[in-house]
mmCIF file of the C-alpha atoms, coordinates in Angstrom:
data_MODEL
# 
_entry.id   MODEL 
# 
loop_
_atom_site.group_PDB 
_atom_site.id 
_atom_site.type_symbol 
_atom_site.label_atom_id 
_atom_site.label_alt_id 
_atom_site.label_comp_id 
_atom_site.label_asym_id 
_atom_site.label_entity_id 
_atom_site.label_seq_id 
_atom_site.pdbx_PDB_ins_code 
_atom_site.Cartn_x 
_atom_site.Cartn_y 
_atom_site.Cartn_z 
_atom_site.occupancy 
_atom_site.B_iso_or_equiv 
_atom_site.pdbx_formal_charge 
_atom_site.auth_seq_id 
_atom_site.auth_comp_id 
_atom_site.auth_asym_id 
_atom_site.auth_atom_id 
_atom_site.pdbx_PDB_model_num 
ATOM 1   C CA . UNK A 1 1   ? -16.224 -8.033  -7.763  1.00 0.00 ? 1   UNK A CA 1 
ATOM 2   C CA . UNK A 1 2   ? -13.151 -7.291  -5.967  1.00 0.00 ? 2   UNK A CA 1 
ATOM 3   C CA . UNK A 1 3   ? -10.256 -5.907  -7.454  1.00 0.00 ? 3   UNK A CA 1 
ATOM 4   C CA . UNK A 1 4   ? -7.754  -5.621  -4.751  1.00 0.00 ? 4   UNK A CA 1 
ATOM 5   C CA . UNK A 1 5   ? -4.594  -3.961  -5.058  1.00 0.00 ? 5   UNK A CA 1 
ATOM 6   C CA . UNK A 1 6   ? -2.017  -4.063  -8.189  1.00 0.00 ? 6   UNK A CA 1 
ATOM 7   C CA . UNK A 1 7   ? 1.432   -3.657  -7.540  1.00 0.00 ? 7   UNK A CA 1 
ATOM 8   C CA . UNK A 1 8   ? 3.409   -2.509  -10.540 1.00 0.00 ? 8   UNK A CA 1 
ATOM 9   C CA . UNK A 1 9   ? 6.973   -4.388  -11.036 1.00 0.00 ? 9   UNK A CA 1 
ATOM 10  C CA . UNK A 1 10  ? 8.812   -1.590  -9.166  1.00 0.00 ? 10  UNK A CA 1 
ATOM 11  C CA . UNK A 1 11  ? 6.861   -1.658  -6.238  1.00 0.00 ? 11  UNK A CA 1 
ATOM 12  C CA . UNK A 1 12  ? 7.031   -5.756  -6.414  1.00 0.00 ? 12  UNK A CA 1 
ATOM 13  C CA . UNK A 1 13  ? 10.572  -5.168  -6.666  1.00 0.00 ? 13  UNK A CA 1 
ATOM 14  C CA . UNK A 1 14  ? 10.864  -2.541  -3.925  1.00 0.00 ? 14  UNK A CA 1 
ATOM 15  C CA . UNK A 1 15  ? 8.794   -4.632  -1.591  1.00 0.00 ? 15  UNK A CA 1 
ATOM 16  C CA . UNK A 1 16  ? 11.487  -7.746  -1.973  1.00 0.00 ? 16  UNK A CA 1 
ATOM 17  C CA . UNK A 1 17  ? 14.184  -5.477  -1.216  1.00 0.00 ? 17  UNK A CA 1 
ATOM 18  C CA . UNK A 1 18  ? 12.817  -3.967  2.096   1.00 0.00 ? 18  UNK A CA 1 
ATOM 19  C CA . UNK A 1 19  ? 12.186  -6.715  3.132   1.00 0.00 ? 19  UNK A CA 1 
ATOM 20  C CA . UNK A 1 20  ? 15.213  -9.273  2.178   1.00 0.00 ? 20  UNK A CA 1 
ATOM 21  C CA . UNK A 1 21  ? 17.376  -6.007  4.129   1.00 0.00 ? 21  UNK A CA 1 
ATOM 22  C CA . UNK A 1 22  ? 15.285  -6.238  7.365   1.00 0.00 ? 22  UNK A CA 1 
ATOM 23  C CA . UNK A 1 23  ? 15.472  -10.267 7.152   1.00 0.00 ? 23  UNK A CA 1 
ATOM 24  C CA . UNK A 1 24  ? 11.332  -10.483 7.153   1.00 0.00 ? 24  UNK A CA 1 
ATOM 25  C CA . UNK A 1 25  ? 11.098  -13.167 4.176   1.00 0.00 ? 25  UNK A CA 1 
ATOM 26  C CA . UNK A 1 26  ? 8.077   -14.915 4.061   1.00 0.00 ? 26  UNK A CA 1 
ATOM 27  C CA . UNK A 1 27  ? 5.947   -11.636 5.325   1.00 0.00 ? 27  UNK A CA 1 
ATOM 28  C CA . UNK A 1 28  ? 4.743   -8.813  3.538   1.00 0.00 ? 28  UNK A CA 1 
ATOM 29  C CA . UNK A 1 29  ? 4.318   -5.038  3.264   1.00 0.00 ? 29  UNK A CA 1 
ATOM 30  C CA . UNK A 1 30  ? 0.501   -4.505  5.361   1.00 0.00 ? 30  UNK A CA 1 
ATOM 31  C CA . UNK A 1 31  ? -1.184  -1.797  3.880   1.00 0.00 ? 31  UNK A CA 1 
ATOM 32  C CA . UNK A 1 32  ? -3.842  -0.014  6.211   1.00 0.00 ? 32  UNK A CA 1 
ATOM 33  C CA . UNK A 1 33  ? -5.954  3.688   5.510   1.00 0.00 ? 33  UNK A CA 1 
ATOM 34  C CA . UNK A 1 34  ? -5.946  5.247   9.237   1.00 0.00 ? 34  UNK A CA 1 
ATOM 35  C CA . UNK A 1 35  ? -7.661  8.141   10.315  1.00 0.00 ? 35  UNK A CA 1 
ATOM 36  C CA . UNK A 1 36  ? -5.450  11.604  10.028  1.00 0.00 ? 36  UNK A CA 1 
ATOM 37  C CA . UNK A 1 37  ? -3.848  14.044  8.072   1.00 0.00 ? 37  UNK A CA 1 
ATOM 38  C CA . UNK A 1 38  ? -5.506  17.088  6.957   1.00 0.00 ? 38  UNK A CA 1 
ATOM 39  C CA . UNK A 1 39  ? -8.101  15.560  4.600   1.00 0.00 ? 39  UNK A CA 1 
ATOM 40  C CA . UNK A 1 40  ? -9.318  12.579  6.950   1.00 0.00 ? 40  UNK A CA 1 
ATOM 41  C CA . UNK A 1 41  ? -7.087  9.490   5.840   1.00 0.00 ? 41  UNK A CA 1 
ATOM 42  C CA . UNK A 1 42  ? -4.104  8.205   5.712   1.00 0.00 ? 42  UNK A CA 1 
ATOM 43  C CA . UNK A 1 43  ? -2.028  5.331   4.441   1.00 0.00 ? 43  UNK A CA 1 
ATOM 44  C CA . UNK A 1 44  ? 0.267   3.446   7.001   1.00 0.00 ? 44  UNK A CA 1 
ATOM 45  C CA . UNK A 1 45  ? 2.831   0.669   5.933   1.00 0.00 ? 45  UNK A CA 1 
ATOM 46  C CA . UNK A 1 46  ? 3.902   -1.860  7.965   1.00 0.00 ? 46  UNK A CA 1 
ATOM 47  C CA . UNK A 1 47  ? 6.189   -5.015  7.454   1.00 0.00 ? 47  UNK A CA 1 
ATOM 48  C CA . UNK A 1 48  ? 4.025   -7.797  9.005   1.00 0.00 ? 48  UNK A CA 1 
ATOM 49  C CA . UNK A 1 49  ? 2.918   -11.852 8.950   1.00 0.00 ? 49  UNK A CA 1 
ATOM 50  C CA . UNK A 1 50  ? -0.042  -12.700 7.288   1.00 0.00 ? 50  UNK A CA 1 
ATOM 51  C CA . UNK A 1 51  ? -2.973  -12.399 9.688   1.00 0.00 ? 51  UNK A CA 1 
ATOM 52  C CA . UNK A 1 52  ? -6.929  -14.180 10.028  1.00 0.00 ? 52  UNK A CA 1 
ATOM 53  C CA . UNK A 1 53  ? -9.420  -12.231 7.446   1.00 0.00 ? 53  UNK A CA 1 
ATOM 54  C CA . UNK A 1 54  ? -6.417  -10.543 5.660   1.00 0.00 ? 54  UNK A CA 1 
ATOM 55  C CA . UNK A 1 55  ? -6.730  -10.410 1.837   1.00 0.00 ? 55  UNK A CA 1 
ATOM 56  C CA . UNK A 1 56  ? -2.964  -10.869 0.094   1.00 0.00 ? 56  UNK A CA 1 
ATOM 57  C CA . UNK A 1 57  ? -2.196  -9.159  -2.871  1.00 0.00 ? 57  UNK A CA 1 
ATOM 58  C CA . UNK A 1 58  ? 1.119   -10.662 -4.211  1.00 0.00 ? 58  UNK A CA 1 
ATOM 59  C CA . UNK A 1 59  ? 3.563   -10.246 -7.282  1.00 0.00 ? 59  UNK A CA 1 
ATOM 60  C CA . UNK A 1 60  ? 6.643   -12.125 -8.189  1.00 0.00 ? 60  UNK A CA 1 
ATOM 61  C CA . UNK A 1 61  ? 6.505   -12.705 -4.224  1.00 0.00 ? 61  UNK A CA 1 
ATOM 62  C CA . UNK A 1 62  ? 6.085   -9.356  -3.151  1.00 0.00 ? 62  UNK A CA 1 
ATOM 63  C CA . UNK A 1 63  ? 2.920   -9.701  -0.647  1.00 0.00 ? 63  UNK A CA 1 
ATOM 64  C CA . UNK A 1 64  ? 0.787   -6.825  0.544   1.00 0.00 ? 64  UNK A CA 1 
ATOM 65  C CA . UNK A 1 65  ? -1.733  -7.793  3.160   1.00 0.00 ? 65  UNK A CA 1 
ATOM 66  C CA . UNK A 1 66  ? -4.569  -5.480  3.582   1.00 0.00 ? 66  UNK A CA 1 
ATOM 67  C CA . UNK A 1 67  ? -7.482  -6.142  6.300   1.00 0.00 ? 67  UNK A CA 1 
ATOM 68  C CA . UNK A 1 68  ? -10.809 -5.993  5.203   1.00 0.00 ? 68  UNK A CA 1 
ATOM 69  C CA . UNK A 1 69  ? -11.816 -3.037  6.731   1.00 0.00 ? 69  UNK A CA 1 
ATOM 70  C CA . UNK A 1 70  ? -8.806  -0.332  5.074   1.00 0.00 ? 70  UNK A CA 1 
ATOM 71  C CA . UNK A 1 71  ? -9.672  -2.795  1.112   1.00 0.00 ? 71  UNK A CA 1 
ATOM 72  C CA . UNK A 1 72  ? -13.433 -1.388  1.582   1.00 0.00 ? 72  UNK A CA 1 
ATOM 73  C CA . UNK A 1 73  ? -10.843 2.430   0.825   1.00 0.00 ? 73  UNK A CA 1 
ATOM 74  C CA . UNK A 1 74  ? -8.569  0.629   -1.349  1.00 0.00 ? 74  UNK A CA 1 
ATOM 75  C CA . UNK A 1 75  ? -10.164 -1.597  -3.603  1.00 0.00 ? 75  UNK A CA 1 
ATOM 76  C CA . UNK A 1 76  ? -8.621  -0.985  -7.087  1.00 0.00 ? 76  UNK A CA 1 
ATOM 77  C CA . UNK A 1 77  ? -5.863  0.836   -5.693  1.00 0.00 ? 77  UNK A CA 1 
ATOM 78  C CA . UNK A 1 78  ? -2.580  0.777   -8.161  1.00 0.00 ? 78  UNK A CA 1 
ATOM 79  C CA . UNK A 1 79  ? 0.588   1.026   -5.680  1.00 0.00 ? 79  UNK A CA 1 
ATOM 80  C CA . UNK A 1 80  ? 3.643   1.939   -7.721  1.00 0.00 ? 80  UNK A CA 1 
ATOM 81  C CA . UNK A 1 81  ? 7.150   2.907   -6.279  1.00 0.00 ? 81  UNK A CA 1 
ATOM 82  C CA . UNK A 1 82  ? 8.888   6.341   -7.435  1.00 0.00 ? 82  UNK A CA 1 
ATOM 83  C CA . UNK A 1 83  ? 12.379  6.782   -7.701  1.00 0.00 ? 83  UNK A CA 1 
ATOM 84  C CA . UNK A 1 84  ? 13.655  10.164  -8.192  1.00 0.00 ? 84  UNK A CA 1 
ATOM 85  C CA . UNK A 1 85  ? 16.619  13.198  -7.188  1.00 0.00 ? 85  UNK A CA 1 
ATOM 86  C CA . UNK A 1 86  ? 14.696  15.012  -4.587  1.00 0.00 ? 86  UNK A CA 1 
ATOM 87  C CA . UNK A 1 87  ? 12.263  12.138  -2.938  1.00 0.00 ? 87  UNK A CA 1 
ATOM 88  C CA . UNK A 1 88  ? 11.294  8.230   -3.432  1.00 0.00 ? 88  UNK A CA 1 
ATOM 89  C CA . UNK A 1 89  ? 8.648   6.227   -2.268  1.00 0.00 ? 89  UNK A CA 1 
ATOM 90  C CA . UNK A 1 90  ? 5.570   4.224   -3.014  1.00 0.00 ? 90  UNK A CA 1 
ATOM 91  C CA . UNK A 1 91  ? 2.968   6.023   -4.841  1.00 0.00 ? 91  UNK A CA 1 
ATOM 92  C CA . UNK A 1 92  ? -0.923  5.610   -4.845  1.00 0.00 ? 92  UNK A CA 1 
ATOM 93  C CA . UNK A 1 93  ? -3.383  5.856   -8.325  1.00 0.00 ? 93  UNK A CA 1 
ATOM 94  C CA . UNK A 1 94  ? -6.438  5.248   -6.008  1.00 0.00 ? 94  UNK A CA 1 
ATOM 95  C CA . UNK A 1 95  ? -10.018 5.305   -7.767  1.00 0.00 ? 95  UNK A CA 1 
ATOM 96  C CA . UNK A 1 96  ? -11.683 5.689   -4.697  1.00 0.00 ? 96  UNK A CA 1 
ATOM 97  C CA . UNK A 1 97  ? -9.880  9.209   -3.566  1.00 0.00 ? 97  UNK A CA 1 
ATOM 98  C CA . UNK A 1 98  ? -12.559 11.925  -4.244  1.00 0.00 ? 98  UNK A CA 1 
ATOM 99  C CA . UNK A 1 99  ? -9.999  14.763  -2.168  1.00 0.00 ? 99  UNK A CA 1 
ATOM 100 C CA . UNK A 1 100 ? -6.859  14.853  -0.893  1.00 0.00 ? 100 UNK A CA 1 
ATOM 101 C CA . UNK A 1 101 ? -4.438  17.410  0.574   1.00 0.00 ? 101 UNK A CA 1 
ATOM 102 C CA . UNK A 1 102 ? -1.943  19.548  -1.081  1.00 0.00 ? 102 UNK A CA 1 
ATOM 103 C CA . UNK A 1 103 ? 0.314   17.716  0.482   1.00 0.00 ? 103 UNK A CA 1 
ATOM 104 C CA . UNK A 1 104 ? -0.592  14.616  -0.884  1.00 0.00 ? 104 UNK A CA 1 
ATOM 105 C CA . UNK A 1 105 ? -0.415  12.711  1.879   1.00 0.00 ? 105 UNK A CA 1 
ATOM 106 C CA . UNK A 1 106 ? -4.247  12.655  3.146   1.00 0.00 ? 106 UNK A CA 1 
ATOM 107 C CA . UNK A 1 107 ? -7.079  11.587  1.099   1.00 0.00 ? 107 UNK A CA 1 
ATOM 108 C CA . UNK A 1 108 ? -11.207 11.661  1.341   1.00 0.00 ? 108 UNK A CA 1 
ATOM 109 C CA . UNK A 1 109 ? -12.895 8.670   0.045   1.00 0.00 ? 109 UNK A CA 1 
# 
């Protein structure tokens, strides 16, 4: 059974925001794992149309396309978004991650 990914309302809301500024209504946030970092993976964002064999994870119309190959390393991924003094960003509560850096910015699946 397939899970996908969950976007909590921040992130939803986050996602809406990016892109109403960068006038990209109607796409979505892609989510993809890539090889790098320091541990072996790492996530990439993109804002991007909706594209053959994608799966599309959406919230209060908030979409996240992920291709099939980068859900086999997300599947049941949580994606929240972080607000705080000294960084923000989206954050990751990935089930699948069995290492990742100190950085946190590189994982091992």
């Amino acid at each position: 059974m397939t899970t996908g990914v969950i976007l909590t309302d921040r992130a939803a809301k986050k996602i809406r925001e990016i892109l109403a500024a960068e006038s990209r209504e109607g796409q979505g946030l892609r989510l993809k794992v890539v090889g790098g970092g320091c541990s072996g993976l790492q996530y990439k964002f993109d804002l991007d149309a909706e594209r053959a064999g994608d799966r599309v994870f959406e919230k209060e119309g908030a979409k996240v396309l992920v291709d099939m190959k980068s859900l086999l390393y997300v599947n049941g991924t949580e994606l929240d978004y972080k607000e705080g003094l000294m960084e923000s960003g989206f954050v990751f509560q990935n089930p699948n991650v069995k290492r990742s850096c100190g950085c946190g910015t590189s994982f091992t699946v």
